[in-house]
C-alpha positions in Angstrom: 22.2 -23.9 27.1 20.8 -20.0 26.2 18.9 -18.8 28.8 16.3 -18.1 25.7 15.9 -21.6 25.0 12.2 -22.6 25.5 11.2 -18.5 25.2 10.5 -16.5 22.2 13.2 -14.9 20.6 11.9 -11.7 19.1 12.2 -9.2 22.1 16.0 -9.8 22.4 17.3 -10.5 18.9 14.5 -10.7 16.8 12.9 -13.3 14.2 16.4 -13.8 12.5 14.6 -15.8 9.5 12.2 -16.9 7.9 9.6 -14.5 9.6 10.2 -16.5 12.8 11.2 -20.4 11.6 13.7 -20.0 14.1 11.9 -19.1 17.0 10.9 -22.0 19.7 7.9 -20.3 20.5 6.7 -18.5 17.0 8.2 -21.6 14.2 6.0 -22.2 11.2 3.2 -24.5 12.2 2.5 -23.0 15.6 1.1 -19.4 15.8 1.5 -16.2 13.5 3.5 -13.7 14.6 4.6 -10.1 14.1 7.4 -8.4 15.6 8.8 -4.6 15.1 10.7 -2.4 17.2 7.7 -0.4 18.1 5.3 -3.2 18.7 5.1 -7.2 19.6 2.1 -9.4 19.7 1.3 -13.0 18.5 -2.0 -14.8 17.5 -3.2 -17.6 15.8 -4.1 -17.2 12.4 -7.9 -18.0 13.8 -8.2 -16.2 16.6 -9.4 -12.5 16.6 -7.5 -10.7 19.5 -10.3 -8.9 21.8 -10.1 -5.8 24.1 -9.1 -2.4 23.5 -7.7 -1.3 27.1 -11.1 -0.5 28.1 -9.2 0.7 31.7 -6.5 2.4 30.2 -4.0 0.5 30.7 -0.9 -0.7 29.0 -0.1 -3.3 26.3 -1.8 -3.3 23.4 -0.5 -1.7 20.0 0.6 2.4 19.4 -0.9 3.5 16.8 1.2 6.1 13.9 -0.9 9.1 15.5 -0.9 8.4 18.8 1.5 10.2 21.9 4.2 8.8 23.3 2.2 9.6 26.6 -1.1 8.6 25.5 -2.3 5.8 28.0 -5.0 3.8 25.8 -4.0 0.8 24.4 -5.2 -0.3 21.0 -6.0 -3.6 19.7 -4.2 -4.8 15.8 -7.6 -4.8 14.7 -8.4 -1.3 16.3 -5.1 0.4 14.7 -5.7 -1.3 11.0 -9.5 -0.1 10.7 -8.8 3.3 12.2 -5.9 3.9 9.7 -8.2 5.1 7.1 -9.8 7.6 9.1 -6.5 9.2 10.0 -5.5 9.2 6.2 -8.7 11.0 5.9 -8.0 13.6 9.0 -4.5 14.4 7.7 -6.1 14.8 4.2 -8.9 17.4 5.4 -6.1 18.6 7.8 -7.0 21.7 10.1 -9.6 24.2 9.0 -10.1 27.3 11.5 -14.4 27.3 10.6 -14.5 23.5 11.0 -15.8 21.4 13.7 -13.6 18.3 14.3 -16.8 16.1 13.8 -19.6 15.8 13.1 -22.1 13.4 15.2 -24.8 11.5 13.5 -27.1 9.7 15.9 -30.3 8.3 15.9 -32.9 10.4 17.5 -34.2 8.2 19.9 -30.2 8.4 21.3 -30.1 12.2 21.3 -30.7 12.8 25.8 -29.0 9.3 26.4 -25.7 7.5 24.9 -25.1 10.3 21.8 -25.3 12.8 24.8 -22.9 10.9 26.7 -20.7 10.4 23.6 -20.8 14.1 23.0 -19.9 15.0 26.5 -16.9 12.8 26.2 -15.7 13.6 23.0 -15.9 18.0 24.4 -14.0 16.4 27.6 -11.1 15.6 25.3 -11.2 18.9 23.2 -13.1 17.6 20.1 -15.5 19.9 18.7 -18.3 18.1 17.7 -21.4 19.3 15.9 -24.4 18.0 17.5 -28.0 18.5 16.4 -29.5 18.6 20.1 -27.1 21.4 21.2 -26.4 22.8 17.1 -30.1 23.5 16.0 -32.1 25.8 17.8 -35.7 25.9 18.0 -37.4 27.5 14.9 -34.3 26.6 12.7 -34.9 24.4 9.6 -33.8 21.2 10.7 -32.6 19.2 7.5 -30.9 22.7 6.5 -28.5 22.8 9.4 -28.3 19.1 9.2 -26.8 20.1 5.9 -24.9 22.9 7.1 -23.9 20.6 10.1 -22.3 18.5 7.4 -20.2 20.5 5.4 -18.8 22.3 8.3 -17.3 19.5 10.0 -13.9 18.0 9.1 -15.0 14.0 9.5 -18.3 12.4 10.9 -19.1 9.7 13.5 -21.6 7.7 13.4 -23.1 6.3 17.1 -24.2 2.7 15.6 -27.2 1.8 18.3 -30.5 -0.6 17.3 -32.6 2.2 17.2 -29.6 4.0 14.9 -30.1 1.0 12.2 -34.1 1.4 12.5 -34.2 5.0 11.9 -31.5 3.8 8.7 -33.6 1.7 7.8 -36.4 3.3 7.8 -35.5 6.1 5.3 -35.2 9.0 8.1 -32.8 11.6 9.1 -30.0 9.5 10.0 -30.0 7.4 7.0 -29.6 10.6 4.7 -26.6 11.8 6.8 -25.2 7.9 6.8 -25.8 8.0 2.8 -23.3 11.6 2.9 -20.5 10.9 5.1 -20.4 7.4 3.1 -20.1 8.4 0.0 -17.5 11.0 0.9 -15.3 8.1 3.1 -15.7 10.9 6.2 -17.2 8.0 8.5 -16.2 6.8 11.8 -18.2 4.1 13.3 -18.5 3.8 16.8 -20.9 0.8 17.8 -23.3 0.5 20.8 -25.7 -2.6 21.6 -25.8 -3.9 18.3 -23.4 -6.1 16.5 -22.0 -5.8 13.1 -24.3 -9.1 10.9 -27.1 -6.6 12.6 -25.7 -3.7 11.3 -24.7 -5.7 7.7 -28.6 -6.8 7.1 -29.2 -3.3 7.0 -26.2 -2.3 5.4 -23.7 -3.9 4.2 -21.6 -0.7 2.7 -22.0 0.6 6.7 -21.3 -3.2 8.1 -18.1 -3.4 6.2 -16.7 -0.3 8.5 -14.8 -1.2 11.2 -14.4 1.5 13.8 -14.6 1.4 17.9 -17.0 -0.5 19.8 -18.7 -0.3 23.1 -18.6 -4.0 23.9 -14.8 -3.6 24.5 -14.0 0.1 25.7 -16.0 2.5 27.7 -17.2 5.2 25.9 -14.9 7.4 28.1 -11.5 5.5 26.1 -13.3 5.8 22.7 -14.0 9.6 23.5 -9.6 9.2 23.9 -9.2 7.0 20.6 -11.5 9.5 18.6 -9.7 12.6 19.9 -6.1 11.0 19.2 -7.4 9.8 15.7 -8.7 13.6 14.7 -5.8 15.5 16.6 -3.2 17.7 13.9 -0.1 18.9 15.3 -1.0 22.6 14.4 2.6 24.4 12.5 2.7 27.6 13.4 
Protein backbone atom coordinates (compact mmCIF):
# COMPACT_ATOMS: atom_id res chain seq x y z
CA UNK A 1 0.00 0.00 0.00
CA UNK A 2 1.43 3.95 -0.60
CA UNK A 3 2.57 5.18 2.42
CA UNK A 4 0.12 8.36 1.19
CA UNK A 5 -2.86 6.36 1.37
CA UNK A 6 -5.27 7.84 3.95
CA UNK A 7 -3.18 11.46 3.56
CA UNK A 8 -3.60 14.22 1.23
CA UNK A 9 -1.82 14.01 -1.86
CA UNK A 10 -1.01 17.58 -2.88
CA UNK A 11 2.26 18.28 -0.95
CA UNK A 12 4.10 15.27 -2.69
CA UNK A 13 2.62 14.99 -6.16
CA UNK A 14 -0.08 17.27 -6.41
CA UNK A 15 -4.02 17.24 -7.21
CA UNK A 16 -3.28 15.11 -10.45
CA UNK A 17 -7.07 15.78 -11.59
CA UNK A 18 -9.96 17.01 -11.48
CA UNK A 19 -8.82 19.88 -9.02
CA UNK A 20 -8.30 17.15 -6.37
CA UNK A 21 -11.09 14.15 -7.31
CA UNK A 22 -8.24 12.06 -6.70
CA UNK A 23 -7.16 13.03 -3.41
CA UNK A 24 -8.45 10.80 -0.21
CA UNK A 25 -8.39 13.67 1.82
CA UNK A 26 -9.53 16.73 -0.71
CA UNK A 27 -12.25 14.40 -3.33
CA UNK A 28 -15.29 16.29 -4.55
CA UNK A 29 -17.83 16.18 -1.80
CA UNK A 30 -15.60 16.75 1.15
CA UNK A 31 -13.75 20.12 1.53
CA UNK A 32 -12.42 22.76 -1.07
CA UNK A 33 -9.09 22.94 -1.64
CA UNK A 34 -6.24 24.95 -3.29
CA UNK A 35 -2.82 23.84 -3.85
CA UNK A 36 0.27 25.74 -5.55
CA UNK A 37 3.86 25.50 -5.30
CA UNK A 38 4.01 28.56 -3.13
CA UNK A 39 1.12 27.97 -0.92
CA UNK A 40 -1.30 25.02 0.51
CA UNK A 41 -4.39 25.32 2.60
CA UNK A 42 -7.88 23.73 2.56
CA UNK A 43 -11.37 24.84 3.81
CA UNK A 44 -14.80 24.13 3.56
CA UNK A 45 -16.64 26.00 1.25
CA UNK A 46 -18.53 27.47 4.55
CA UNK A 47 -16.08 28.11 6.75
CA UNK A 48 -14.18 31.55 6.79
CA UNK A 49 -10.52 30.70 7.90
CA UNK A 50 -9.62 33.12 10.95
CA UNK A 51 -6.26 34.51 12.32
CA UNK A 52 -3.72 36.40 10.80
CA UNK A 53 -0.42 35.28 12.76
CA UNK A 54 -1.22 37.71 15.27
CA UNK A 55 2.35 36.25 17.08
CA UNK A 56 4.32 36.13 14.08
CA UNK A 57 4.51 33.09 13.45
CA UNK A 58 4.52 30.71 10.58
CA UNK A 59 1.85 29.12 8.23
CA UNK A 60 -0.45 31.10 6.76
CA UNK A 61 -0.31 32.44 3.06
CA UNK A 62 2.87 34.76 1.33
CA UNK A 63 1.51 37.29 -0.21
CA UNK A 64 3.06 38.59 -4.11
CA UNK A 65 4.78 41.57 -2.16
CA UNK A 66 5.87 40.11 0.68
CA UNK A 67 9.87 38.93 1.67
CA UNK A 68 11.08 35.78 1.60
CA UNK A 69 12.15 36.69 5.20
CA UNK A 70 9.21 38.44 6.25
CA UNK A 71 7.82 36.50 9.45
CA UNK A 72 3.94 37.45 9.39
CA UNK A 73 1.70 35.11 8.20
CA UNK A 74 -1.35 36.13 6.16
CA UNK A 75 -4.71 34.71 6.13
CA UNK A 76 -6.46 33.81 2.12
CA UNK A 77 -8.80 36.33 3.05
CA UNK A 78 -6.09 38.85 4.23
CA UNK A 79 -3.90 38.41 0.92
CA UNK A 80 -7.20 38.72 -1.61
CA UNK A 81 -8.50 42.05 0.05
CA UNK A 82 -5.04 43.59 0.38
CA UNK A 83 -4.29 42.81 -3.38
CA UNK A 84 -6.01 45.91 -4.49
CA UNK A 85 -4.12 48.18 -2.30
CA UNK A 86 -0.87 46.91 -3.60
CA UNK A 87 -2.16 47.31 -7.34
CA UNK A 88 -2.73 50.80 -6.04
CA UNK A 89 0.93 51.24 -4.27
CA UNK A 90 2.71 49.95 -7.45
CA UNK A 91 0.44 52.21 -9.49
CA UNK A 92 1.31 55.63 -7.38
CA UNK A 93 4.82 53.87 -7.15
CA UNK A 94 7.59 55.99 -5.21
CA UNK A 95 7.40 59.77 -5.07
CA UNK A 96 10.43 61.55 -3.25
CA UNK A 97 7.74 64.62 -1.66
CA UNK A 98 5.23 61.84 -0.67
CA UNK A 99 4.40 60.42 2.61
CA UNK A 100 3.72 56.61 2.40
CA UNK A 101 0.30 57.26 4.06
CA UNK A 102 -1.80 59.10 5.03
CA UNK A 103 -3.77 58.35 8.55
CA UNK A 104 -7.35 59.23 8.86
CA UNK A 105 -8.71 58.81 12.39
CA UNK A 106 -11.31 59.84 14.34
CA UNK A 107 -10.52 62.61 16.75
CA UNK A 108 -11.50 61.18 19.78
CA UNK A 109 -8.58 58.33 18.75
CA UNK A 110 -5.86 60.87 18.10
CA UNK A 111 -3.63 60.37 21.99
CA UNK A 112 -4.80 56.66 22.17
CA UNK A 113 -5.06 53.69 19.35
CA UNK A 114 -4.26 56.24 16.12
CA UNK A 115 -1.19 57.17 18.26
CA UNK A 116 -0.36 53.79 18.81
CA UNK A 117 -0.92 52.89 15.13
CA UNK A 118 1.20 55.75 14.17
CA UNK A 119 4.00 54.82 16.35
CA UNK A 120 3.95 51.38 14.84
CA UNK A 121 3.58 52.11 11.40
CA UNK A 122 7.28 54.91 11.99
CA UNK A 123 8.70 51.65 13.83
CA UNK A 124 8.53 49.90 10.49
CA UNK A 125 9.80 52.88 8.29
CA UNK A 126 6.37 54.10 7.02
CA UNK A 127 5.97 57.75 6.76
CA UNK A 128 2.76 58.50 7.79
CA UNK A 129 1.07 61.93 7.80
CA UNK A 130 -0.65 62.44 10.93
CA UNK A 131 -2.82 65.41 11.89
CA UNK A 132 -1.70 65.38 15.74
CA UNK A 133 2.02 65.56 14.91
CA UNK A 134 1.38 67.29 10.96
CA UNK A 135 -0.65 70.38 11.96
CA UNK A 136 0.72 72.78 14.19
CA UNK A 137 -1.01 75.22 16.29
CA UNK A 138 -2.28 78.29 14.40
CA UNK A 139 -2.35 76.30 11.05
CA UNK A 140 -5.64 76.06 9.17
CA UNK A 141 -6.76 72.78 9.93
CA UNK A 142 -9.08 71.51 6.97
CA UNK A 143 -6.24 73.17 4.64
CA UNK A 144 -3.49 70.84 5.70
CA UNK A 145 -6.00 68.15 6.08
CA UNK A 146 -6.14 68.83 2.36
CA UNK A 147 -2.62 69.28 1.94
CA UNK A 148 -2.15 66.12 4.19
CA UNK A 149 -4.08 64.38 1.41
CA UNK A 150 -2.60 65.00 -1.66
CA UNK A 151 0.83 64.54 -0.40
CA UNK A 152 0.47 61.10 0.65
CA UNK A 153 0.86 58.17 -1.73
CA UNK A 154 -2.30 55.90 -0.19
CA UNK A 155 -4.50 56.54 3.04
CA UNK A 156 -5.52 54.32 6.05
CA UNK A 157 -8.26 54.59 7.58
CA UNK A 158 -8.30 53.47 11.75
CA UNK A 159 -12.07 52.11 11.69
CA UNK A 160 -13.02 52.58 15.68
CA UNK A 161 -16.95 53.32 17.04
CA UNK A 162 -16.12 56.68 17.67
CA UNK A 163 -14.42 56.63 13.79
CA UNK A 164 -18.05 55.66 12.37
CA UNK A 165 -19.77 58.44 14.67
CA UNK A 166 -17.67 61.23 13.69
CA UNK A 167 -18.55 59.53 9.79
CA UNK A 168 -21.59 59.70 10.56
CA UNK A 169 -21.98 62.69 11.81
CA UNK A 170 -20.74 64.80 8.79
CA UNK A 171 -17.22 65.82 10.55
CA UNK A 172 -13.66 65.81 9.54
CA UNK A 173 -13.23 62.26 9.16
CA UNK A 174 -16.08 61.69 6.95
CA UNK A 175 -14.81 64.30 4.44
CA UNK A 176 -11.31 62.67 4.34
CA UNK A 177 -13.33 58.95 4.16
CA UNK A 178 -15.50 60.55 1.16
CA UNK A 179 -11.65 61.51 -0.69
CA UNK A 180 -9.53 58.56 -0.30
CA UNK A 181 -12.87 56.63 -1.39
CA UNK A 182 -13.55 58.02 -4.32
CA UNK A 183 -9.93 57.93 -5.38
CA UNK A 184 -9.64 53.87 -4.31
CA UNK A 185 -6.39 55.14 -2.04
CA UNK A 186 -8.16 53.42 1.17
CA UNK A 187 -6.83 50.88 3.54
CA UNK A 188 -9.05 49.91 6.27
CA UNK A 189 -7.69 48.80 9.37
CA UNK A 190 -10.54 47.98 11.97
CA UNK A 191 -10.56 48.38 15.83
CA UNK A 192 -13.61 47.59 18.28
CA UNK A 193 -16.18 47.65 15.74
CA UNK A 194 -17.32 45.08 13.41
CA UNK A 195 -18.00 45.37 9.68
CA UNK A 196 -22.59 45.20 9.71
CA UNK A 197 -21.50 48.25 12.23
CA UNK A 198 -19.40 49.82 9.99
CA UNK A 199 -21.96 48.80 6.72
CA UNK A 200 -25.10 50.71 8.60
CA UNK A 201 -23.02 53.59 8.28
CA UNK A 202 -21.55 52.89 5.16
CA UNK A 203 -21.85 50.46 3.07
CA UNK A 204 -19.27 51.77 0.20
CA UNK A 205 -16.74 51.79 3.45
CA UNK A 206 -18.29 48.24 4.89
CA UNK A 207 -17.54 46.58 1.58
CA UNK A 208 -13.57 47.26 2.24
CA UNK A 209 -11.89 44.50 3.55
CA UNK A 210 -8.55 45.40 5.08
CA UNK A 211 -6.73 44.31 8.55
CA UNK A 212 -8.43 43.96 11.74
CA UNK A 213 -7.52 44.17 15.33
CA UNK A 214 -9.72 41.35 16.50
CA UNK A 215 -7.08 38.93 14.85
CA UNK A 216 -3.54 40.69 14.86
CA UNK A 217 -1.98 43.15 17.17
CA UNK A 218 -1.54 46.29 15.92
CA UNK A 219 2.27 45.71 16.16
CA UNK A 220 1.78 42.78 12.95
CA UNK A 221 -0.65 45.15 11.13
CA UNK A 222 1.98 48.04 11.57
CA UNK A 223 4.26 44.78 9.47
CA UNK A 224 1.37 43.99 6.94
CA UNK A 225 0.92 47.78 6.15
CA UNK A 226 4.60 48.40 5.77
CA UNK A 227 5.15 45.20 3.45
CA UNK A 228 1.86 46.22 1.43
CA UNK A 229 3.37 49.99 0.78
CA UNK A 230 7.09 48.98 0.46
CA UNK A 231 8.65 49.58 -3.55
CA UNK A 232 11.86 48.06 -4.29
CA UNK A 233 13.52 51.52 -5.09
CA UNK A 234 15.74 51.05 -8.90
CA UNK A 235 18.49 52.91 -8.74
Amino acid sequence: MSRYSGGCTAPVRGHIRGGGADCPVHGYGRSQSYYSPATYYSQSPTRRATGGGGSGGGGGTKPRWSSSTSTVAYTPEQVQALDRYRTTVETVGIKSDLRDLFLCHAWDDRQSIAMELHDALIANDVSVWFSEKDILLGQPFMREIDRGLARSRVGLALITPSFLKRVDGGGVSDKELSELLSRDLLIPVVHGTTYEEIRKVSPLLGSRNGLDTAEDSMDVIATKIAELVSLDVTV
